[in-house]
BADO-571014 format. One line per field, with one value per residue: residue in three letters; chain; x, y, z of N, C-alpha, C, O in turn. Coordinates in steps of 0.2 Angstrom, whole numbers. Layout:
<rs>
residuo: (ala  ...)
cadena: (A  ...)
neast: (X  ...)
nnorth: (Y  ...)
nup: (Z  ...)
caeast: (X  ...)
canorth: (Y  ...)
caup: (Z  ...)
ceast: (X  ...)
cnorth: (Y  ...)
cup: (Z  ...)
oeast: (X  ...)
onorth: (Y  ...)
oup: (Z  ...)
</rs>
This chain:
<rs>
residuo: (unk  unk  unk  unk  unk  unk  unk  unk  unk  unk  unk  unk  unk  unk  unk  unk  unk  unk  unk  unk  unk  unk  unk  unk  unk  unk  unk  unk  unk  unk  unk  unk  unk  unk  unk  unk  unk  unk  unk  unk  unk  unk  unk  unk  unk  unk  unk  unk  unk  unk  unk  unk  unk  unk  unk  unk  unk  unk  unk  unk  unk  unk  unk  unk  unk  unk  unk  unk  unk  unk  unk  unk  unk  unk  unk  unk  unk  unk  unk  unk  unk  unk  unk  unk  unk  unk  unk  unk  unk  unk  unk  unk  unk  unk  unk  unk  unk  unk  unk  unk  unk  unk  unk  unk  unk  unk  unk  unk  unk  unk  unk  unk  unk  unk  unk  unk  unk  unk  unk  unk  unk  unk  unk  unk  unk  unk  unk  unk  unk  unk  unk  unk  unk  unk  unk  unk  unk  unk  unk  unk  unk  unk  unk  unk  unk  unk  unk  unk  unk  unk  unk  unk  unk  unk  unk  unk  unk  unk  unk  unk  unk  unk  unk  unk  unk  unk  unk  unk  unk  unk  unk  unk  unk  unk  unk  unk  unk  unk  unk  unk  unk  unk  unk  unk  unk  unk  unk  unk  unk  unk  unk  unk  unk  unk  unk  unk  unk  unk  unk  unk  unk  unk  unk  unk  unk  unk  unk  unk  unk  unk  unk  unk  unk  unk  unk  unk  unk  unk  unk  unk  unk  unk  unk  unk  unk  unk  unk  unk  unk  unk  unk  unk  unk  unk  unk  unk  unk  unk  unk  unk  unk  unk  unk  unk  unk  unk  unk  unk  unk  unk  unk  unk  unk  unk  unk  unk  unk  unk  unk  unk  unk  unk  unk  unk  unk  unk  unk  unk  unk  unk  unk  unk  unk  unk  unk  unk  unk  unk  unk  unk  unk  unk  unk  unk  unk  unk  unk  unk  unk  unk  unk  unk  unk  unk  unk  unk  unk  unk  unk  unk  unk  unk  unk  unk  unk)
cadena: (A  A  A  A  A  A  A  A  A  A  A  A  A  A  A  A  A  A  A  A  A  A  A  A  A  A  A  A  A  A  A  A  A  A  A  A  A  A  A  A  A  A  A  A  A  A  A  A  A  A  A  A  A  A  A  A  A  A  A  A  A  A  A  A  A  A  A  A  A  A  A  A  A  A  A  A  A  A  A  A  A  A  A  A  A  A  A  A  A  A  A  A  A  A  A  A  A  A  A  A  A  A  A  A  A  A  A  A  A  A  A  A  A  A  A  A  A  A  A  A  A  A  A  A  A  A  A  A  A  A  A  A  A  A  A  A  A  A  A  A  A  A  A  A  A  A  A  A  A  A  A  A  A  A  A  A  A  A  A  A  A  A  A  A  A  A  A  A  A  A  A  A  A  A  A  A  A  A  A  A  A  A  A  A  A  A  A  A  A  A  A  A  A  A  A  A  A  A  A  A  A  A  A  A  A  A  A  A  A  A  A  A  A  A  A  A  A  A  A  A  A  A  A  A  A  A  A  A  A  A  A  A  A  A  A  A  A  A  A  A  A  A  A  A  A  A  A  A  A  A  A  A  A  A  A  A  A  A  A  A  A  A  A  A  A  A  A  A  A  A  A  A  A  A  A  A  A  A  A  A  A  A  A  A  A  A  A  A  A  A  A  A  A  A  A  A  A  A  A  A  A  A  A  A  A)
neast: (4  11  19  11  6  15  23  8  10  22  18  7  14  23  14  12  23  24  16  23  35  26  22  35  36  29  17  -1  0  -13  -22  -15  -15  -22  -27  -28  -20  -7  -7  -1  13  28  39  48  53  41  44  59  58  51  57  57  55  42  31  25  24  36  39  44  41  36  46  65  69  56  47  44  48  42  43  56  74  87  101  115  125  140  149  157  163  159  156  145  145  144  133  126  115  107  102  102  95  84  76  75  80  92  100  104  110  121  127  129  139  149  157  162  171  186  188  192  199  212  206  199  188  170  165  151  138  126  111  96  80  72  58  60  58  60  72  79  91  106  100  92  88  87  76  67  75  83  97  115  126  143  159  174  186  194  189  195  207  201  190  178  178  161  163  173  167  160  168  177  184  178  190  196  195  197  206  213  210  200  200  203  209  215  233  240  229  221  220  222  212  202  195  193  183  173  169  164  153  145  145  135  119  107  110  106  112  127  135  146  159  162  177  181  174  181  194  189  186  197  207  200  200  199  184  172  158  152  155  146  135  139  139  141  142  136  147  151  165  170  163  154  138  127  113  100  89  72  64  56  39  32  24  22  33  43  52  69  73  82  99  110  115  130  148  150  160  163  161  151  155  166  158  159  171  172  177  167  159  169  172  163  152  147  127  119  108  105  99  83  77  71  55  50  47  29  19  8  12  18  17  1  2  14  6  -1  12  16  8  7  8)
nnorth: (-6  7  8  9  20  29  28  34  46  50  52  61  73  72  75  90  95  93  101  113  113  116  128  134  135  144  141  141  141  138  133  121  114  110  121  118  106  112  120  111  105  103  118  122  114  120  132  131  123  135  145  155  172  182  192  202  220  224  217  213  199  196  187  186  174  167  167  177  182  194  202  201  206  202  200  205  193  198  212  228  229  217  199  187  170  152  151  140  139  146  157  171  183  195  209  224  235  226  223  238  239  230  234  246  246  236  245  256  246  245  258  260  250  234  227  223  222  214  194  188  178  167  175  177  162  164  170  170  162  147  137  122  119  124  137  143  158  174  171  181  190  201  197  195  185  186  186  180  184  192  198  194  200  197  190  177  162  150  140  142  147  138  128  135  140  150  160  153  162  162  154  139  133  140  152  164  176  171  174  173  173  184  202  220  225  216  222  232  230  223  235  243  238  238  252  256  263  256  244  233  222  214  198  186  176  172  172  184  193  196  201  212  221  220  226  236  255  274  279  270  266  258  244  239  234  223  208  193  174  158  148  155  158  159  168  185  187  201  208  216  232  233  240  254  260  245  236  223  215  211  217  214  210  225  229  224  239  244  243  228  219  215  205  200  195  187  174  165  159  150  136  127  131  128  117  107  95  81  79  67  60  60  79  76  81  95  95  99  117  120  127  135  140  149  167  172  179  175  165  169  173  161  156  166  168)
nup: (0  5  -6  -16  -14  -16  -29  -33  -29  -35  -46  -46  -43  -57  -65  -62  -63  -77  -84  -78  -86  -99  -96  -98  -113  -116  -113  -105  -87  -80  -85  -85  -73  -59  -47  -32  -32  -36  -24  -16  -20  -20  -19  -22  -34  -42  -47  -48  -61  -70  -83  -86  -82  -73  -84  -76  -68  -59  -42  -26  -19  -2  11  12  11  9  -2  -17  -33  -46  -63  -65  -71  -81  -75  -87  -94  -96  -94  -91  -81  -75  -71  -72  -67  -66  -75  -79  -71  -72  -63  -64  -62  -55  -43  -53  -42  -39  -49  -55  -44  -43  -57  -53  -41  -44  -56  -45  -40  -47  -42  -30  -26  -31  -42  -58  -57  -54  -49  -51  -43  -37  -39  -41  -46  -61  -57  -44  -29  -18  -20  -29  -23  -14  -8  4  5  -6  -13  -16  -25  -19  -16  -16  -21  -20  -28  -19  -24  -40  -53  -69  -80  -94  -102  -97  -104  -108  -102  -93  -84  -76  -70  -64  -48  -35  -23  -7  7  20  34  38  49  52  62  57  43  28  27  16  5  6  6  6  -3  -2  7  5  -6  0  9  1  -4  8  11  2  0  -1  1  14  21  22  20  30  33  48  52  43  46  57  53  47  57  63  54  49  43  45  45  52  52  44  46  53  48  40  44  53  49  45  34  19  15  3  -4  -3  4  -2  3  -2  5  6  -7  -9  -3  -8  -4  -1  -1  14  29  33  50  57  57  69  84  82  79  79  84  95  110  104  93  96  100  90  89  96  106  105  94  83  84  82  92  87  84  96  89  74  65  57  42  36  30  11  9  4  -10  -7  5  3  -1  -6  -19  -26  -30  -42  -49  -52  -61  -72  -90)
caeast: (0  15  23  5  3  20  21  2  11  27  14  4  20  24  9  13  28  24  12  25  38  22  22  42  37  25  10  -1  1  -18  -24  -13  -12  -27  -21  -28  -13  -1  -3  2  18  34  38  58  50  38  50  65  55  51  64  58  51  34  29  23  25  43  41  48  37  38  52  71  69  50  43  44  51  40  45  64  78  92  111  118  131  148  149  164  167  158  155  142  148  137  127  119  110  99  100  107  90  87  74  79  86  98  105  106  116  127  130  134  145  153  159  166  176  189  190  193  202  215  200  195  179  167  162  143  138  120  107  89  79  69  54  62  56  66  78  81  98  112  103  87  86  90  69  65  78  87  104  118  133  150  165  179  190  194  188  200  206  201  183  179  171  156  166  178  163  155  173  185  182  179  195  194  202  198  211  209  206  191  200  206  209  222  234  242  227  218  223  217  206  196  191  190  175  166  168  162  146  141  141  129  112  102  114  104  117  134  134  152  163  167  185  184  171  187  199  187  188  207  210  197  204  194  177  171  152  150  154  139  130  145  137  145  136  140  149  152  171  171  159  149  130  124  105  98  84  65  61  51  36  32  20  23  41  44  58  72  76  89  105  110  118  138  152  149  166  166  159  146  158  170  156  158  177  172  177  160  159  174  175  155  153  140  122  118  104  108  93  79  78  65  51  52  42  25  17  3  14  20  12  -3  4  17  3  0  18  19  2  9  11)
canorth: (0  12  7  12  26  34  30  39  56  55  54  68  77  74  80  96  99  93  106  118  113  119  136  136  132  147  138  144  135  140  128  114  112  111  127  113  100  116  123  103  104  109  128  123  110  124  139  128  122  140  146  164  181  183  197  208  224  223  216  208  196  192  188  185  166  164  172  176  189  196  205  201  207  196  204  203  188  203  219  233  228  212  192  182  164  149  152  133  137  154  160  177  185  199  215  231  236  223  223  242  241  229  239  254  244  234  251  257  242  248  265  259  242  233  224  225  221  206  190  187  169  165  180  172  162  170  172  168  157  141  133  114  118  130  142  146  165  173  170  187  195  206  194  193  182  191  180  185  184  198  199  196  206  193  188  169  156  149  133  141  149  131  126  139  139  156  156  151  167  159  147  130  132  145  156  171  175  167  179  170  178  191  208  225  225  213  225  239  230  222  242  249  235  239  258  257  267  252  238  232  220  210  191  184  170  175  173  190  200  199  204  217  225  223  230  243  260  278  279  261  263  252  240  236  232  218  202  185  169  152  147  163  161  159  174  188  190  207  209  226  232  228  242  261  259  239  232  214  213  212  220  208  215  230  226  226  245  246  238  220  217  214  199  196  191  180  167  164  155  148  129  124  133  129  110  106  89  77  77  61  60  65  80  74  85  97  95  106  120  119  132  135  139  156  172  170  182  169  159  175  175  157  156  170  166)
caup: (0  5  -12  -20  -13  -16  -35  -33  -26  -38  -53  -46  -44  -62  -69  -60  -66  -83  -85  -77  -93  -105  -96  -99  -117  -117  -112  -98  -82  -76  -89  -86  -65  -54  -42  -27  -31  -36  -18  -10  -23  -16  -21  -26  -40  -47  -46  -53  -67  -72  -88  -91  -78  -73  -86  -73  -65  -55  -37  -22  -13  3  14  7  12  7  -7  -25  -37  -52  -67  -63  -74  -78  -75  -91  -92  -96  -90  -92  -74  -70  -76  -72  -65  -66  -81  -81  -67  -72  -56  -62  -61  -50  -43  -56  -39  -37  -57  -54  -38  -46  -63  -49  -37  -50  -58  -41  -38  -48  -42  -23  -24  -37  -45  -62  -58  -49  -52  -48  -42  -39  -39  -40  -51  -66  -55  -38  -25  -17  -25  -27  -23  -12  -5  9  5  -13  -18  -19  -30  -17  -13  -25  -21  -24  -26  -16  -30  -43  -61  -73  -88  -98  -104  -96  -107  -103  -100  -88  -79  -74  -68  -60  -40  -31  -18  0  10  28  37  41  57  53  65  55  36  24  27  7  -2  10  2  8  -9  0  12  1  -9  4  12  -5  -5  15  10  -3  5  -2  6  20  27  20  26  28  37  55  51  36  50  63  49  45  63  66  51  44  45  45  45  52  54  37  49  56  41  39  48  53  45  41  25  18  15  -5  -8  1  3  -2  3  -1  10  2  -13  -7  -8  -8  1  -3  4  21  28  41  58  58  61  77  80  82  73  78  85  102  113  99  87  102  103  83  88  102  104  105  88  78  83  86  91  81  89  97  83  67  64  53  36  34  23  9  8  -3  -12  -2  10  -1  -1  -11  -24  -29  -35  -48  -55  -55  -66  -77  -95)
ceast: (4  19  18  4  11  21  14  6  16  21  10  8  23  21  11  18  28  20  14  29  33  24  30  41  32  18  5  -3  -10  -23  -20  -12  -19  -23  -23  -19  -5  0  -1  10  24  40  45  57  48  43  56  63  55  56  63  54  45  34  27  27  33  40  45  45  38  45  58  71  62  47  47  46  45  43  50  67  83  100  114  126  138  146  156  166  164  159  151  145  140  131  123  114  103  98  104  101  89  78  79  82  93  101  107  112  121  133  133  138  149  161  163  171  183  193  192  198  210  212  200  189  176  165  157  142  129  117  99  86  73  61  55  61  61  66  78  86  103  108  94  85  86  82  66  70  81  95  106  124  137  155  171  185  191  192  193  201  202  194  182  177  167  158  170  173  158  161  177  179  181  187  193  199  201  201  208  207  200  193  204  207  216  226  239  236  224  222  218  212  201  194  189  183  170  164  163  153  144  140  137  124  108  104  110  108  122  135  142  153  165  173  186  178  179  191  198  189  194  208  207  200  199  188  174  163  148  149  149  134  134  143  142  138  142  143  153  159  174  169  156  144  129  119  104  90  78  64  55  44  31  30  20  28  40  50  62  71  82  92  106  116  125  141  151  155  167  164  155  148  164  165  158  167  178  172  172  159  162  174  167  155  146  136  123  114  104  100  90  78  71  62  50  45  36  23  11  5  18  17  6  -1  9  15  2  5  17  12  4  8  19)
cnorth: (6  16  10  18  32  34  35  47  56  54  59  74  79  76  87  100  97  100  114  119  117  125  138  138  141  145  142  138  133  133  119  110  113  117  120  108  106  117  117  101  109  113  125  118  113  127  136  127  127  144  153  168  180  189  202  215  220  224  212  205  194  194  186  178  163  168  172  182  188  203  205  204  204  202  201  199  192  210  221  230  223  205  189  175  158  149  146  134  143  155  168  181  190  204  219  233  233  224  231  243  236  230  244  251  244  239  254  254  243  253  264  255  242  230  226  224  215  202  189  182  170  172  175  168  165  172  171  164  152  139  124  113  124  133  143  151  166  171  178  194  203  203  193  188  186  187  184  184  189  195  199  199  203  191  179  164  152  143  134  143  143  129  127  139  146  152  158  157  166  155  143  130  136  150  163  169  172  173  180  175  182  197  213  227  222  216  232  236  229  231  245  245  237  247  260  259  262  246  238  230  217  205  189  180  176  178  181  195  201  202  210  223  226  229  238  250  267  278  272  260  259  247  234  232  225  212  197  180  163  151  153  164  159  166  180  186  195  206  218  226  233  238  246  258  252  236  225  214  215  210  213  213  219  226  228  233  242  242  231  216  215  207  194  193  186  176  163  157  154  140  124  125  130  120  107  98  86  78  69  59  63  69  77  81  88  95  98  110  120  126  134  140  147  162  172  175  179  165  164  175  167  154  163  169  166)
cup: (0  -2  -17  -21  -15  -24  -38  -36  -31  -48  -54  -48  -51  -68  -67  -65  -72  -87  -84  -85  -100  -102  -100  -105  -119  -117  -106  -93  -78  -80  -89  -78  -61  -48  -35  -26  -33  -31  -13  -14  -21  -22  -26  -34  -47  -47  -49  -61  -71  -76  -86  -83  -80  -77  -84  -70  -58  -45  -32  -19  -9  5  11  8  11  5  -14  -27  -45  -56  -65  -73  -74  -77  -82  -90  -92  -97  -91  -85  -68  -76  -72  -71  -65  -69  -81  -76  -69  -68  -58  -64  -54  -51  -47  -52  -37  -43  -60  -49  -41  -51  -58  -44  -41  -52  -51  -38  -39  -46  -36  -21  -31  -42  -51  -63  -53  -52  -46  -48  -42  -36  -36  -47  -57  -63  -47  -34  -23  -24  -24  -22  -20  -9  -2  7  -4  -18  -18  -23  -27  -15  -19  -21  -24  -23  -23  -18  -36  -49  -63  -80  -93  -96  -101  -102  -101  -99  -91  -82  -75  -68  -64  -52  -38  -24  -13  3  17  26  37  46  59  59  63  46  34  25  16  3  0  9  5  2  -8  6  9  -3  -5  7  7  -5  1  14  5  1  3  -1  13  23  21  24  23  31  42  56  48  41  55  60  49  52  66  61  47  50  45  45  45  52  49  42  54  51  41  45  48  50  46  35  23  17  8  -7  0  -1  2  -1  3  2  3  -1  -7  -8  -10  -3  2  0  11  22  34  45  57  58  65  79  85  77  75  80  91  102  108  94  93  101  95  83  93  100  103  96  81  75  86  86  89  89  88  90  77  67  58  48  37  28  20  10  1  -3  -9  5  9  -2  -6  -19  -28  -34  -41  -52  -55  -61  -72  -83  -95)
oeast: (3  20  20  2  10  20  14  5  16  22  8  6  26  22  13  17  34  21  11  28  36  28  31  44  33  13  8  -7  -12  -27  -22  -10  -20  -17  -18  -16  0  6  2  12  24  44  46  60  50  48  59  66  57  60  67  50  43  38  26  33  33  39  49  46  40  48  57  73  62  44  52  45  44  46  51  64  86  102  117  131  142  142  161  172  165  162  154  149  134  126  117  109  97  92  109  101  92  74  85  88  97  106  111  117  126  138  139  142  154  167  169  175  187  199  196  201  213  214  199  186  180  162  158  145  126  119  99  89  69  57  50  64  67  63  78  86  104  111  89  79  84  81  61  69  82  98  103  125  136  157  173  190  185  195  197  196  200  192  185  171  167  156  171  174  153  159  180  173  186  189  190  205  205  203  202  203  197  189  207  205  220  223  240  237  223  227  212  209  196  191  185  178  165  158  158  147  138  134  136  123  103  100  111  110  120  135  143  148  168  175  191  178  182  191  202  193  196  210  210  201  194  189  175  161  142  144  150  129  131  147  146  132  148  140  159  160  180  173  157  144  130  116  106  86  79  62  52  42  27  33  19  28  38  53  59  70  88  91  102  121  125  139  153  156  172  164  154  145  164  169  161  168  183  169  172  156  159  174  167  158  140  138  125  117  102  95  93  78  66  64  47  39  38  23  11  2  21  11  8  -5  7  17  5  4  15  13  0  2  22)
onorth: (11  21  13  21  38  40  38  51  61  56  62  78  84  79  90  104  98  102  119  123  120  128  143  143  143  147  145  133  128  130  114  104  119  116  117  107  104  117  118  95  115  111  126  119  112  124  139  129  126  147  158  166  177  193  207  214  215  229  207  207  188  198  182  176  157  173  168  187  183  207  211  205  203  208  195  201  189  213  217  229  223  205  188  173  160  147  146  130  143  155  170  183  188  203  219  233  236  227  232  246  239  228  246  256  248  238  253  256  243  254  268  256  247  229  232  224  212  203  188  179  173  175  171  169  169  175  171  159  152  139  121  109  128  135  143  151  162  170  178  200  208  207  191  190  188  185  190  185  192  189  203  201  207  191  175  165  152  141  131  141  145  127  122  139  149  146  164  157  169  153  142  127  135  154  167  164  170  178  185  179  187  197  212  232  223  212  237  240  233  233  249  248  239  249  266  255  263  242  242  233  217  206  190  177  181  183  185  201  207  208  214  228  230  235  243  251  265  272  268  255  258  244  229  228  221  212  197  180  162  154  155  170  157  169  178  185  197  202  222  222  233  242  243  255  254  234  222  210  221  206  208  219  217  220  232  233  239  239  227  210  213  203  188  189  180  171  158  153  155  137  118  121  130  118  105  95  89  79  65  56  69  65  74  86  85  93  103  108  120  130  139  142  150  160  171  174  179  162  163  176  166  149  162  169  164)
oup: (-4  -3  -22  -26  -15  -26  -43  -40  -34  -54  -59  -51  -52  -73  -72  -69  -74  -92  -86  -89  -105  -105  -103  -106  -124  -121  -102  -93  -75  -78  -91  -77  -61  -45  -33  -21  -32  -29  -8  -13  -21  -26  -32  -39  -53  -48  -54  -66  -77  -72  -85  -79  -85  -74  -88  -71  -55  -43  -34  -13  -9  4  6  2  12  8  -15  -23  -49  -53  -64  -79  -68  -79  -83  -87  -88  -100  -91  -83  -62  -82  -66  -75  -65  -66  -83  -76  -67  -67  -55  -70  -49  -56  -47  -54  -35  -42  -65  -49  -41  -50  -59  -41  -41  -51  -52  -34  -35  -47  -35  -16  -34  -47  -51  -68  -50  -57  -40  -52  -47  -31  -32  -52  -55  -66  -44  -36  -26  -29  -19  -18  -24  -5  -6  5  -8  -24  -22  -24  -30  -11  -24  -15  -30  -17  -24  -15  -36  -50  -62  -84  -96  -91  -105  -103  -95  -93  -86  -76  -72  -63  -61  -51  -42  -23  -12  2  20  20  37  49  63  61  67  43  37  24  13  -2  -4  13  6  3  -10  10  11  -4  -5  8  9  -6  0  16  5  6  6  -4  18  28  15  30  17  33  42  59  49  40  55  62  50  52  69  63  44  56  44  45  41  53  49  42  57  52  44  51  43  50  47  31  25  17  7  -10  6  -7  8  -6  6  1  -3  3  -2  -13  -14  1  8  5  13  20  38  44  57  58  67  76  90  73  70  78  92  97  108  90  91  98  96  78  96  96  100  93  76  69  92  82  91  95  84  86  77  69  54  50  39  23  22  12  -5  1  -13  9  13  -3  -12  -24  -34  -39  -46  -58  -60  -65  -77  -82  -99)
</rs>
């Protein structure tokens, strides 16, 4: 009966998403999906499936980890002073405000650092929402990844852009930066992204917030926007605060006010931290999130044409 009933759900499941591929196709999804069995199908399934932008007016829905993006704009793949990484995934979708704050970072990277520019990692996907794959937040079209690597002179192919690594500028021990490739140009970008007026916050590796605080020099209250996180020690996160105006986005919690250096960044290299030891029970995986479970405006872009 178990074995019955599961072939059942992966056949309902690929009705869904067969009906999802017609919209990719230019079909419309409203005719081809019961919205009933669309809102019991989980969100990262539909939303992945999805090749092209809801056609609508430019929003951001909801919150940065649950919710959807309409009428996105992609980042184009080359820029005088960017590139695009990771093109097979089509995650380089974005709010107009995020593909303008990129073109106008971008552009001051140069002017600040040795950089000739950045490389862009995953944005979102052409209508936002979860992902199969990599990343919790990044569904409403205001997170970009920024590799913490420089641009080179040189145009990549698409081949090298699938292939080349962002480089690791934490230690192995996760308690401070490399000091082999940590360059004060990695503190002048991430500087130049936290002072952007529509940079909400800067998510890093603990390791490059310390660095940031030993070594940042004159004007430091950038550094507040400049968080600690997990992971984080390939790329930054850029999130820019939710669009004037924008009913539909809901904002995060401030940052917390000062630079973020004292005792609140000690717990982050605390032994308990560095070197965590296994739970007795491994956690149990969440279940994904289904569509139902998304602002109801979501079901709108994902019904689009």
């Amino acid at each position: 009966m178990g074995a019955r009933r599961g072939r059942a759900g992966a056949a309902a499941l690929a009705g869904v998403l067969a009906g999802l591929c017609l919209v990719a196709a230019g079909g419309a999804l409203a005719q081809q999906v019961d919205p009933a069995r669309l809102g019991e199908t989980p969100a990262k399934q539909v939303f992945g499936a999805l090749k092209k932008p809801a056609p609508l007016e430019a929003r951001a829905i909801g919150f940065y980890s649950k919710g959807c993006l309409a009428g996105a704009e992609a980042l184009p793949v080359n820029g005088q002073t960017w590139q695009a990484m990771r093109l097979s995934r089509n995650r380089n979708w974005g709010h107009p405000n995020l593909i303008a704050f990129l073109e106008r970072f971008s552009a001051a990277v140069p002017t600040v650092s040795q950089w000739p520019g950045i490389l862009v990692g995953d944005l979102s996907q052409p209508r936002g929402g979860p992902m199969v794959s990599g990343h919790a937040s990044h569904q409403i079209g205001l997170d970009a990844d920024i590799w913490l690597t420089p641009m080179p002179k040189r145009e990549f192919t698409r081949e090298e852009r699938e292939k080349i690594s962002a480089t690791m500028v934490v230690r192995k021990d996760r308690r401070d930066v490399d000091a082999a490739v940590w360059t004060p140009s990695h503190i002048a970008v991430i500087r130049a992204a936290a002072q952007d007026g529509e940079v909400e916050r800067v998510l890093v590796n603990a390791a490059i917030k310390k660095a940031l605080c030993r070594d940042a020099k004159g004007d430091r209250a950038w550094l507040q926007k400049v968080r600690p996180y997990w992971g984080h020690d390939y790329h930054m996160h850029v999130r820019l605060s939710c669009p004037g105006g924008a009913p539909d986005c809901r904002a995060q919690d401030p940052v917390t006010p000062g630079e973020g250096c004292g005792k609140e960044l000690d717990w982050w290299f605390s032994e308990g931290n560095i070197n965590p030891k296994p739970p007795a029970t491994p956690p149990k995986p969440k279940p994904p999130m289904l569509m139902k479970e998304l602002p109801e405006a979501c079901r709108q872009v994902v019904l689009a044409p």
